[in-house]
N, C-alpha and C positions, 0 to 999 in steps of 0.2 A: 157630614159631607157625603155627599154621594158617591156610588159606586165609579172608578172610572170610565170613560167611555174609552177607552185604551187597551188591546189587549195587553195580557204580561209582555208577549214580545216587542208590541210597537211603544209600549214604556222603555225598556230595557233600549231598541234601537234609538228610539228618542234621546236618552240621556248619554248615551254612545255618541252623537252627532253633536249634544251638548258641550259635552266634558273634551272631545275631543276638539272643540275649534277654541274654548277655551286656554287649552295646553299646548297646542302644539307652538314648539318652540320656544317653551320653557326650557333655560339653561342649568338649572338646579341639582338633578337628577331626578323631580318630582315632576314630570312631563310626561304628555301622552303614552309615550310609549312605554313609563313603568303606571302606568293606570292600566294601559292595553293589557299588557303581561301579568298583571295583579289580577283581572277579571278573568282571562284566560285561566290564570290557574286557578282562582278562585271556584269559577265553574268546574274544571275535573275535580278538587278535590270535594264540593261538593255532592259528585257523582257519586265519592265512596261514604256519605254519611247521609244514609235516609231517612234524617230528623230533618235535617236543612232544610228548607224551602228555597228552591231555585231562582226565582224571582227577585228576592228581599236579599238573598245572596250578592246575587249579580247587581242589582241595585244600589246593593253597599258600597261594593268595588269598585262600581266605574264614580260613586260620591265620596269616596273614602279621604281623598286631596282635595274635594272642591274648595274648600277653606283652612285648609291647617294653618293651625297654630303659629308654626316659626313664619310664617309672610305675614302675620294678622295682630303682630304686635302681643304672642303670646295667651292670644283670645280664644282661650279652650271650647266657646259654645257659636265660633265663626261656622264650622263646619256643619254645625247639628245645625245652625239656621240657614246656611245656605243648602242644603240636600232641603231642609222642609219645604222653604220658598219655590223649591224647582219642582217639587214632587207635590206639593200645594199646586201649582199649575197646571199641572197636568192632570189633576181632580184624581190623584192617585188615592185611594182607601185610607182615612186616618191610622191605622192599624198598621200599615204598610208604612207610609212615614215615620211611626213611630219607633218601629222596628227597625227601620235605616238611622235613625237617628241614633238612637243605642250604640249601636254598632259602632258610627263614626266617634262617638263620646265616648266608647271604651279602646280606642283600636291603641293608640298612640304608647308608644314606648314611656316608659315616663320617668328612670333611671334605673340601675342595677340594683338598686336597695328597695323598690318598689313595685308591689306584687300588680301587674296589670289582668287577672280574670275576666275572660268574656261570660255573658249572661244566658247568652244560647249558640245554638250551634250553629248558627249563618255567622255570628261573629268568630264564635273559632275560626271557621270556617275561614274569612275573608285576612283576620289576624294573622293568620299561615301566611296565606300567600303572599302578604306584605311583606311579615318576615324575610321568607324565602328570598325575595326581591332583593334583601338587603345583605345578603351571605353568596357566595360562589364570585365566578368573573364578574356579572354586574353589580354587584354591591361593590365591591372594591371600585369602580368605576364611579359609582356611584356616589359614596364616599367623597372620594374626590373633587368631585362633579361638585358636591357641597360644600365641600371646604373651600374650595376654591368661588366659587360662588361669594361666600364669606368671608373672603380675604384671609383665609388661617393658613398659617406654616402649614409643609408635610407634617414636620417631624421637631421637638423640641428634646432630648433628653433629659433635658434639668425640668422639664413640665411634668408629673407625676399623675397618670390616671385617679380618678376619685369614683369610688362610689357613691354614686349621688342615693342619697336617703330620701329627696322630696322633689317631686316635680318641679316644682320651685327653681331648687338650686340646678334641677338638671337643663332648666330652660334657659339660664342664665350661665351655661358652658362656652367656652368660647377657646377648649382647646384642639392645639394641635391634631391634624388629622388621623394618625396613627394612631393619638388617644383613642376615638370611638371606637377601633378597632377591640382594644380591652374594656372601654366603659359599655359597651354594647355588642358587635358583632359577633363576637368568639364566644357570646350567651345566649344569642338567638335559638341554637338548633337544642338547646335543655329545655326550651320554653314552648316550642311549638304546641299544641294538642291533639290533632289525627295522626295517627298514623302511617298515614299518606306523605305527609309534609315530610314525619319525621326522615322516611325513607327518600325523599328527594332531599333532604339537608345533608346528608351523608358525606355526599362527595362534595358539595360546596360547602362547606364545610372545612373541606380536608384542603378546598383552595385557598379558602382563608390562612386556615395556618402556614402552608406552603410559601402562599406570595409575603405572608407579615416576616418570614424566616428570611425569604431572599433578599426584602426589603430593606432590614436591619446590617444584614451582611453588606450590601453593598454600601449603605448606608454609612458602614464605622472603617469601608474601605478592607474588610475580611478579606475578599476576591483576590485584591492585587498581592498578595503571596502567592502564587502561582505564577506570576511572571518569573523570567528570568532574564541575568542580564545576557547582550548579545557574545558569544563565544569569542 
């Protein structure tokens, strides 16, 4: 294939103008504006690793959702063929493609009992900020935004979080919202790999625990001890 006629920037803005009329107004929580915020941080964080290449970075991040898996019938290689397709068109560098594709095939959570390792450091890189997306006030929102999407309870207590051992089984979850919260969210910020991330997971983090604490208390009706009757 030949070189693009494309600079990096007017590929980067292109796939920007793509991804974004694709999404917008996706009700999910997988919508323009956490692709926006994924590329966003994606890019600072890889300001602080100069192994990254900025291009293949950001390239990943705004194709990182162009096909996932849960809309696609569980089609793990949707993703790596729609980023090729689009980045195919735009006569982007074999090399280039290849390297976003990677990325989009390793990025996905795949359960708590299943090591997901990036292969270089645009994937780390891009892995973070995903992460990150899914921890503090917008992950909790976010969450939500899913379950609901999917028709799943808040909250079950007779439903028991699992650690899923195999993608498999982890694709085929269909619990309770709160679940994800212990099958996933509250493991995010062990997993991250820059250092960067790690220090922005900190305090989202700490709102995860916070909101799942308030959550349950209100939840089992804790609070209403504190009333009292009227004098």
């Amino acid at each position: 294939m030949p070189s693009s006629a494309l600079s990096s920037e007017q590929l980067i803005a292109q796939t920007a103008d793509f991804v974004r009329a694709k999404f917008l107004g996706e009700g999910s929580g997988h919508d323009w504006e956490h692709i926006r915020r994924v590329w966003l941080t994606s890019r600072a964080l890889a300001a602080t690793v100069p192994a990254a290449d900025q291009m293949v970075t950001e390239l990943a991040a705004l194709l990182h959702d162009v096909a996932d898996w849960k809309f696609h019938a569980g089609d793990e290689e949707a993703g790596p063929r729609a980023a090729r397709a689009w980045l195919h068109g735009l006569h982007a560098e074999e090399s280039v493609i290849q390297r976003v594709e990677t990325i989009i095939r390793e990025i996905s959570f795949k359960g708590l009992g299943v090591p997901t390792p990036m292969s270089t450091p645009e994937g780390e890189v891009v892995q973070d900020a995903d992460r990150l997306d899914a921890i503090g006030a917008i992950g909790v929102a976010r969450a939500f935004a899913y379950g609901g999407h999917k028709g799943r309870p808040l909250h079950d207590s007779s439903v028991a979080p699992v650690v899923h051992d195999s993608f498999e089984s982890y694709k085929k979850n269909t619990a309770p919202t709160i679940n994800h919260f212990y099958e996933k969210l509250l493991h995010l910020r062990e997993r991250l790999h820059t250092p960067a991330a790690r220090q922005l997971a900190q305090e989202r983090h700490q709102f995860l625990e916070t909101f799942l604490a308030q959550f349950l208390r209100e939840w089992e009706g804790e609070d209403l001890a504190q009333l009292q009757a009227p004098a």
